[in-house]
C-alpha positions as CSV (number, residue, x, y, z in Angstrom):
1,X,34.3,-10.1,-10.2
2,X,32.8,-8.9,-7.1
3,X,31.0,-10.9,-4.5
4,X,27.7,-8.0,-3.1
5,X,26.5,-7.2,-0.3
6,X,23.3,-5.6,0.0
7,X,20.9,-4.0,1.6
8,X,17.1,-5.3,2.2
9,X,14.4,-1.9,2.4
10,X,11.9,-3.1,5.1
11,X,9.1,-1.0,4.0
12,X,5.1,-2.2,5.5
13,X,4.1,-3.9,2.2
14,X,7.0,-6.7,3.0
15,X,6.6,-10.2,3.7
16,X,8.4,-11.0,6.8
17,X,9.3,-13.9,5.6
18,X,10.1,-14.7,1.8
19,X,13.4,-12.9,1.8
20,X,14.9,-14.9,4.8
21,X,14.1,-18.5,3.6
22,X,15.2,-17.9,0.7
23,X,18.4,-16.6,2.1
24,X,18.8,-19.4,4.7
25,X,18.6,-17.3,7.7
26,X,15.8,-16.4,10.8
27,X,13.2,-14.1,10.4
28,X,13.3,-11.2,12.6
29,X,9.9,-10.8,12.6
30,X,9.8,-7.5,10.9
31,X,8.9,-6.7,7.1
32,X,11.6,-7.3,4.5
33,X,10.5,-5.9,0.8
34,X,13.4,-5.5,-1.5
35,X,17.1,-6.5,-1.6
36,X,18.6,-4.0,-3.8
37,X,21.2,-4.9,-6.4
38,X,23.3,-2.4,-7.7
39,X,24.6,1.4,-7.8
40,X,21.4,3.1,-7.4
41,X,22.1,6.0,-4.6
42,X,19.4,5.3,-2.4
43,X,21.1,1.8,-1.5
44,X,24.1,1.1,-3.3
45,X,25.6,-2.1,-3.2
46,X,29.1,-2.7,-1.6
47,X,31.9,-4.9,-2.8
48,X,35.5,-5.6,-0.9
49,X,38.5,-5.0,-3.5
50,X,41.1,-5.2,-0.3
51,X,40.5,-2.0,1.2
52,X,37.6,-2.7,3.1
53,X,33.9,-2.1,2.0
54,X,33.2,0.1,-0.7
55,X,29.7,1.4,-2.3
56,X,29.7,0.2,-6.5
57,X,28.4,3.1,-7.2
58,X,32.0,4.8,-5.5
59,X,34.1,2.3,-7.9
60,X,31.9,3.1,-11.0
61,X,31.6,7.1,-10.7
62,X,36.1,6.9,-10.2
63,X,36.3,4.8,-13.5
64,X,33.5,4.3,-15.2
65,X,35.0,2.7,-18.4
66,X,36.8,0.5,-16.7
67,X,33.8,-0.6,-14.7
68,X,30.7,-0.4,-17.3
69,X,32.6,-0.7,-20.8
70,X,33.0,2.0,-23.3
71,X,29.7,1.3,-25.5
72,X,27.7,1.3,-21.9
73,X,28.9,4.6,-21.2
74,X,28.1,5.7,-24.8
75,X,24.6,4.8,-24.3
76,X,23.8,5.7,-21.2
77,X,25.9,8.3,-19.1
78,X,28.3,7.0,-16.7
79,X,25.9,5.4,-14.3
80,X,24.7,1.6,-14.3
81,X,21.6,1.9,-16.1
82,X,19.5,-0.6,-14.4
83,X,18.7,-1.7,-10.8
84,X,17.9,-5.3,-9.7
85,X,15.8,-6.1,-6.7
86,X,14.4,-9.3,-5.5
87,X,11.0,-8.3,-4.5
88,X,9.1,-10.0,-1.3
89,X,5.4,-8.6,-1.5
90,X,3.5,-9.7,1.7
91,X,1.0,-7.0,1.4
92,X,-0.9,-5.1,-2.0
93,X,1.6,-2.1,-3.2
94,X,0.3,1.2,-4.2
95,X,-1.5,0.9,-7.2
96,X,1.0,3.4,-9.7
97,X,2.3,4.3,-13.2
98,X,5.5,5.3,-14.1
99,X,6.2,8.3,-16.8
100,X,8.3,7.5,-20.2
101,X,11.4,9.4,-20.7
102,X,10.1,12.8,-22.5
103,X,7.3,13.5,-19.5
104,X,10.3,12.3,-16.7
105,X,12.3,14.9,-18.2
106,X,9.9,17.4,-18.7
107,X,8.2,16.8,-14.8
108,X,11.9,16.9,-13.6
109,X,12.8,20.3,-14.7
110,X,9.3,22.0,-13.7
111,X,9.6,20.7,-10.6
112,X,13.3,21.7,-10.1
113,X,12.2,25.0,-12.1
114,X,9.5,25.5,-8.8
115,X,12.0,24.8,-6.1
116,X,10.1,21.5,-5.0
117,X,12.5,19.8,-2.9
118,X,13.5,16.4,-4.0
119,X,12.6,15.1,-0.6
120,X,9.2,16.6,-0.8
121,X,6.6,14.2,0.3
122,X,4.5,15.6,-2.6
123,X,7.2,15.8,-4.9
124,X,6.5,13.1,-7.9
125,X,9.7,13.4,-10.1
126,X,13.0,12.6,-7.9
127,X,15.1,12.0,-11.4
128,X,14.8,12.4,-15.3
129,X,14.7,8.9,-16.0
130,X,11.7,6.3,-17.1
131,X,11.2,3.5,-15.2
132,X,10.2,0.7,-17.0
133,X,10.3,-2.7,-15.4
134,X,10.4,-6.2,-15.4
135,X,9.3,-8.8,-12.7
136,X,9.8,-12.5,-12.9
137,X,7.6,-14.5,-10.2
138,X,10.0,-17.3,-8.0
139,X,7.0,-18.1,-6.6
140,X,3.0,-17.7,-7.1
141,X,2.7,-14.1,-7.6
142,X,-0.7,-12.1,-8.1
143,X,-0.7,-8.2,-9.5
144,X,-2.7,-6.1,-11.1
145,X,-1.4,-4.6,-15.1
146,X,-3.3,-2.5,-17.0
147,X,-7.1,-2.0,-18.1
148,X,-9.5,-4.5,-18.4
149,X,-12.0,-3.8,-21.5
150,X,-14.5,-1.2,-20.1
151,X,-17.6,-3.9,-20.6
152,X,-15.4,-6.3,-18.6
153,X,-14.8,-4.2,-16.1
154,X,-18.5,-2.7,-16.2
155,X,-20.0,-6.5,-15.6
156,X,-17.3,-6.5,-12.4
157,X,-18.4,-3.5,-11.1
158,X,-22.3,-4.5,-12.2
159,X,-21.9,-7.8,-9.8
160,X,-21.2,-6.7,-6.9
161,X,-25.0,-4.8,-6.9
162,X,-24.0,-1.9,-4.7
163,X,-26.0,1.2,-6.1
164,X,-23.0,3.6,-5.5
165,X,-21.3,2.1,-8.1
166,X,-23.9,2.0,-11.0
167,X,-23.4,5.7,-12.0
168,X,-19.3,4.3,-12.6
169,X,-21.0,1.3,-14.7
170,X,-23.0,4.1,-17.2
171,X,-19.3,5.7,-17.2
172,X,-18.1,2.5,-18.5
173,X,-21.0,1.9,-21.3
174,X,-21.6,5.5,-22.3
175,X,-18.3,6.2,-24.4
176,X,-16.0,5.0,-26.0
177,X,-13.1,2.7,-24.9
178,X,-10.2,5.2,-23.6
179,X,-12.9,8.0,-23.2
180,X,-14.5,5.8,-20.6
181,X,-11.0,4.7,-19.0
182,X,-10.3,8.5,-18.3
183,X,-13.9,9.5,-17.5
184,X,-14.2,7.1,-14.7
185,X,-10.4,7.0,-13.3
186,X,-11.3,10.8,-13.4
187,X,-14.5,10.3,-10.8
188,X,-13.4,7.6,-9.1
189,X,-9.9,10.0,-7.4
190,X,-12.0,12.9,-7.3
191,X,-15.4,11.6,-5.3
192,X,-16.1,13.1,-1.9
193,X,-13.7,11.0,0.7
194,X,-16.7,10.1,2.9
195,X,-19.2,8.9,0.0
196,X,-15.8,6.3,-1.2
197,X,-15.6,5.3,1.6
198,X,-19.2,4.1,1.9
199,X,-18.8,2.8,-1.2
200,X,-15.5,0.9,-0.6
201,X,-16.9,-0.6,2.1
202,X,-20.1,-1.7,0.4
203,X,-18.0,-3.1,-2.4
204,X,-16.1,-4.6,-0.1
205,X,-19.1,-7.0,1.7
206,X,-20.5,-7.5,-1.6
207,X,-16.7,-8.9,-2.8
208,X,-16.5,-11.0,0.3
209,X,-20.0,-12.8,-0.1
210,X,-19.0,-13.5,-4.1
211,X,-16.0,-14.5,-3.6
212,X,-14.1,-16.0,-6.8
213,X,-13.1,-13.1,-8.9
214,X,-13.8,-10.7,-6.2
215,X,-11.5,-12.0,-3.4
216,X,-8.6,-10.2,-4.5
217,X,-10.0,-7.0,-3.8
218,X,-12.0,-7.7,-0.7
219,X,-8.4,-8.3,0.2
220,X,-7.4,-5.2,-0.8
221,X,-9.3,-3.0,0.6
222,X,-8.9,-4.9,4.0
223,X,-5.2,-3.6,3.7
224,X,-6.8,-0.2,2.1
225,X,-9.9,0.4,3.6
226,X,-12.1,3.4,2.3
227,X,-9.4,3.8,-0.3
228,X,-10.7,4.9,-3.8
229,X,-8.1,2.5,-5.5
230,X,-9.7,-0.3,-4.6
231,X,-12.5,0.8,-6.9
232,X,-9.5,1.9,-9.5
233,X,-8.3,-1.7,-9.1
234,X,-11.1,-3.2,-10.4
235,X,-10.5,-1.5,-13.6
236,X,-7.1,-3.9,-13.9
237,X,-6.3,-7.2,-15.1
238,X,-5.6,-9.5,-12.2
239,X,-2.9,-11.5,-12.9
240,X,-1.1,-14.6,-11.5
241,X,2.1,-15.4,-12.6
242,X,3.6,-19.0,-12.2
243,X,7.7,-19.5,-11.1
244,X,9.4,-18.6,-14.1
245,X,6.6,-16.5,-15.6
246,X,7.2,-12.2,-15.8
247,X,5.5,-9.2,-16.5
248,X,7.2,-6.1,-18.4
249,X,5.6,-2.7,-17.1
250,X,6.0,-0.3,-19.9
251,X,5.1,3.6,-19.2
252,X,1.6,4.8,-18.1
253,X,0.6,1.6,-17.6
254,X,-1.2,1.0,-14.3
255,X,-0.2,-1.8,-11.7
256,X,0.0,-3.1,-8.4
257,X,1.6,-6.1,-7.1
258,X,-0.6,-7.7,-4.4
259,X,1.7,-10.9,-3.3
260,X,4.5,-13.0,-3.5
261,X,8.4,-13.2,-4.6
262,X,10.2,-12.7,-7.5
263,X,13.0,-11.1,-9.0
264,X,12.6,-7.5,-10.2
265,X,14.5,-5.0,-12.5
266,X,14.0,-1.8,-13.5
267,X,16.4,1.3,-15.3
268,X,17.6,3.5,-12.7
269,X,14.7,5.4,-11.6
270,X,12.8,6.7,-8.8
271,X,9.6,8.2,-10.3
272,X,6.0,7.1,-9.1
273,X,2.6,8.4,-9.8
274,X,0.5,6.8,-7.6
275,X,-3.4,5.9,-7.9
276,X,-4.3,4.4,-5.0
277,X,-4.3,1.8,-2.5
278,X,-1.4,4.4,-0.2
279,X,-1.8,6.7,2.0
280,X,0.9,8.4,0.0
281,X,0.7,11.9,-1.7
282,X,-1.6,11.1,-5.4
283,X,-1.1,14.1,-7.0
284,X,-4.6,13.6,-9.8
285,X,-4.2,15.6,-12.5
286,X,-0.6,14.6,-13.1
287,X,-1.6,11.2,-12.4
288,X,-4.2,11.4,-15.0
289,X,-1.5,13.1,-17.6
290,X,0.6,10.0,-17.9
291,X,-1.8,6.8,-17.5
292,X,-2.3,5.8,-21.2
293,X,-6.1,5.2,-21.3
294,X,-6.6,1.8,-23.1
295,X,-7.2,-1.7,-22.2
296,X,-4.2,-3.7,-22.3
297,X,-3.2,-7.3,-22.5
298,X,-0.7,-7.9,-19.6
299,X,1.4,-10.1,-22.0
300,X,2.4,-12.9,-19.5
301,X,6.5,-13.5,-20.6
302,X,8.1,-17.2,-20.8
303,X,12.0,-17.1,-20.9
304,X,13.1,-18.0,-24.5
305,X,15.9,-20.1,-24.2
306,X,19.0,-19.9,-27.0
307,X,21.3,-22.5,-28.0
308,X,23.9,-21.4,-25.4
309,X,21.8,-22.2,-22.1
310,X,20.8,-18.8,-21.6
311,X,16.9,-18.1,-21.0
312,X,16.3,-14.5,-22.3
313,X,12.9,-12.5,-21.0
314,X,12.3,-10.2,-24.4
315,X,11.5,-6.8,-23.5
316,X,11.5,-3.5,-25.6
317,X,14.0,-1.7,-23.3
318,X,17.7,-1.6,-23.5
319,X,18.7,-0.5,-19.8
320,X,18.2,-4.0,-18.7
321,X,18.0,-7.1,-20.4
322,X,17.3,-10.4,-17.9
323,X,17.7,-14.1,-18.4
324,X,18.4,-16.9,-16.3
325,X,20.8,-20.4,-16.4
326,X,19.5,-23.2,-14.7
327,X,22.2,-25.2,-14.4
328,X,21.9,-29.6,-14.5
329,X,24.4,-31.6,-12.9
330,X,26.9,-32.8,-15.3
331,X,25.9,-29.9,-17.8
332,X,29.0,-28.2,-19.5
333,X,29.8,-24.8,-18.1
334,X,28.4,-21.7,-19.3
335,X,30.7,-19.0,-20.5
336,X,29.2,-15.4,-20.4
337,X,29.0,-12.8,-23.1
338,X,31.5,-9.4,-21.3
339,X,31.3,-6.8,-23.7
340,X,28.5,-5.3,-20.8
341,X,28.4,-5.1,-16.8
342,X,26.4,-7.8,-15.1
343,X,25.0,-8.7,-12.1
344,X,24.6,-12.4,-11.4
345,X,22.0,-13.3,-8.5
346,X,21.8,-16.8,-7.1
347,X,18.3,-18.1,-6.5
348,X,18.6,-21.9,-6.4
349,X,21.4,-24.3,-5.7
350,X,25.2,-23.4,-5.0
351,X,26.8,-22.6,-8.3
352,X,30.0,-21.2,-9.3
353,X,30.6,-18.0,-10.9
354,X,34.3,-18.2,-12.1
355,X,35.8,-18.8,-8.6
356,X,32.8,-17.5,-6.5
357,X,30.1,-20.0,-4.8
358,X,27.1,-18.1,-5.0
359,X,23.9,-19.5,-2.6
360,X,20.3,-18.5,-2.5
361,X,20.2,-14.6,-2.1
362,X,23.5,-13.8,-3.4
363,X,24.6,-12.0,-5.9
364,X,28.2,-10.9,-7.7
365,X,28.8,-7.7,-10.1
366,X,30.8,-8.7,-13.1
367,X,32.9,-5.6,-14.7
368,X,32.7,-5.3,-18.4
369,X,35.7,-6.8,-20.5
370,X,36.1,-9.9,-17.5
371,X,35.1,-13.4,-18.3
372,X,33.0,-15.7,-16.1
373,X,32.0,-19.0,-16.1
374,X,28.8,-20.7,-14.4
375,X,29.4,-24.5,-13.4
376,X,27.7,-26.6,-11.1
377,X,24.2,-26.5,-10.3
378,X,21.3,-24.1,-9.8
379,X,19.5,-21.1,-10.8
380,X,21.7,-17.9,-11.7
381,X,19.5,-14.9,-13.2
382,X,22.0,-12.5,-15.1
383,X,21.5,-8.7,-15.2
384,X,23.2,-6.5,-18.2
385,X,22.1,-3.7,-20.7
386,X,21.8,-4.1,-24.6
387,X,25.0,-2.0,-25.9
């Protein structure tokens, strides 16, 4: 077992805060939005076998068996299928989908087929990998997940009385239910930049006067002024997820997280489509090929716990699979499954992985094949694949 170290992304979005107190250390003042667990290449972790600091991802391509397990290499290449972040919004992310595998691989190979380079700032496909995703709220956290109804989100965009925005509610009644979706998604990205903008900002008063329902995107376009995604996000579900409670983004599902902490995992991939709310490249019509067009229930998860202590968030994806211990004083320890790798991240308390003492913000990796048991008392989330 391997204690982690690893490296915190300070991109705008990040609270400047969340990450430190939960690690127990001073704020610098500047944004922190991710710590990344894991072997992904844009931030691997590193561990210290004796010869000094070394990136996981290093020790997993020079034995990969060893490291993953035989069936995880099987399944899914010789790479660790999933990366874990703890995520520390302070500000609204881009509103964005993600593509499933077939349209990751197919966007992958016509844009390596065109010579786009991979650092190309319009470039949408970095890998051939989906990215599906699950976050789990450690404290209050509000997003945004997939379409209202269109009569739901006609009497939103109805209320706020601005007459720019009644041609989008006769979008919204004139046809049916993912026929509308696309139609107005479709108008909204392509309007004239200035008229949006006058819209947006009309929106934007009306939102701040209602209040209630509407203050999360007065908020947003605060951050986002004259952007047409904040128009796009009041298409979505708001959603606010209590500690504990997570949310599984699937593919072409649009979503934005707008504030808070949690913990976040996702397979290995680096593919956005973005809608809005960045002054990133959206790239429309490619956009508008993956969103799947139909209201969804965000499906708010609850951890299912098992007879063995372990609380299991049920997703349909088998690069990741996360659940959690929270560990009593007195309990008995908890021994882990090791047919798979896993990551172990601390949130709460100072328990005891085998002979580690993991504190808030800390993290091991677990090789396949080695046992560990958790003792003592706190909050561990574990991190594996389904082999």
């Amino acid at each position: 077992m391997d204690r982690l170290s690893n490296t915190v992304r300070p991109y705008a979005w990040g609270s400047t805060t969340a990450i430190p107190e939960l690690l127990g250390i001073e704020s610098t003042g500047e944004p922190q939005a991710e710590m990344w667990m894991g072997a992904h290449p844009g931030a691997p972790s590193r561990v210290d076998r004796g010869a000094g600091a070394t990136a996981l991802s290093t020790l997993i391509d020079a034995d990969p068996e060893r490291e993953l397990g035989a069936a995880t290499v099987a399944k899914f290449g010789p790479r660790l299928p999933f990366l874990l972040k703890i995520l520390a919004a302070g500000a609204p992310l881009s509103l964005q989908v993600h593509p499933d595998l077939a349209q990751a691989k197919d966007g992958y190979a016509d844009e390596q087929r065109r010579g786009v380079p991979i650092d190309a700032p319009h470039r949408n496909y970095k890998d051939a990998n989906h990215k599906p995703e699950l976050l789990c709220a450690l404290t209050p956290f509000d997003g945004l997940c997939g379409f209202r109804p269109p009569d739901e989100s006609a009497g939103l965009l109805s209320g706020l009385d601005v007459d720019s925005l009644k041609p989008y509610v006769d979008l919204l009644h004139a046809h049916p239910e993912d026929a509308a979706l696309r139609e107005i998604l479709t108008a909204v990205l392509g309007a004239d930049p200035v008229e949006m903008a006058h819209t947006v900002a009309e929106a934007t008063a009306a939102a701040e006067r209602l209040g209630g329902a509407y203050a999360p995107y007065a908020s947003l376009a605060h951050h986002y002024p004259g952007d047409p995604g904040v128009v796009a996000a009041m298409l979505l579900n708001h959603v606010q997820l209590q500690p504990g409670e997570a949310l599984f983004l699937g593919a072409g599902i649009p979503h934005a997280y707008l504030n808070g902490l949690g913990v976040e995992i996702m397979a290995n991939s680096d593919n956005v489509l973005r809608c809005g709310l960045t002054p990133k490249h959206v790239d429309v019509p490619e956009l508008l090929r993956i969103v799947r067009f139909e209201p969804t229930d965000p499906g708010i998860l609850r951890p299912e716990a098992t007879p063995d202590g372990e609380e299991l968030y049920e997703t349909p994806t088998d690069e990741f699979r996360l659940s959690r211990y929270v560990l009593a004083e007195g309990a008995a320890p908890r021994q882990l499954p090791t047919a798979t790798p896993q990551i172990l991240l601390c949130t709460a308390g100072a328990p005891r992985a085998g002979e580690l003492t993991l504190h808030p913000g800390q993290s091991a990796f677990v090789p396949a094949g080695e046992a560990v048991t958790l003792s003592g008392t706190g909050t561990v989330f574990r991190a594996t694949v389904v082999a």
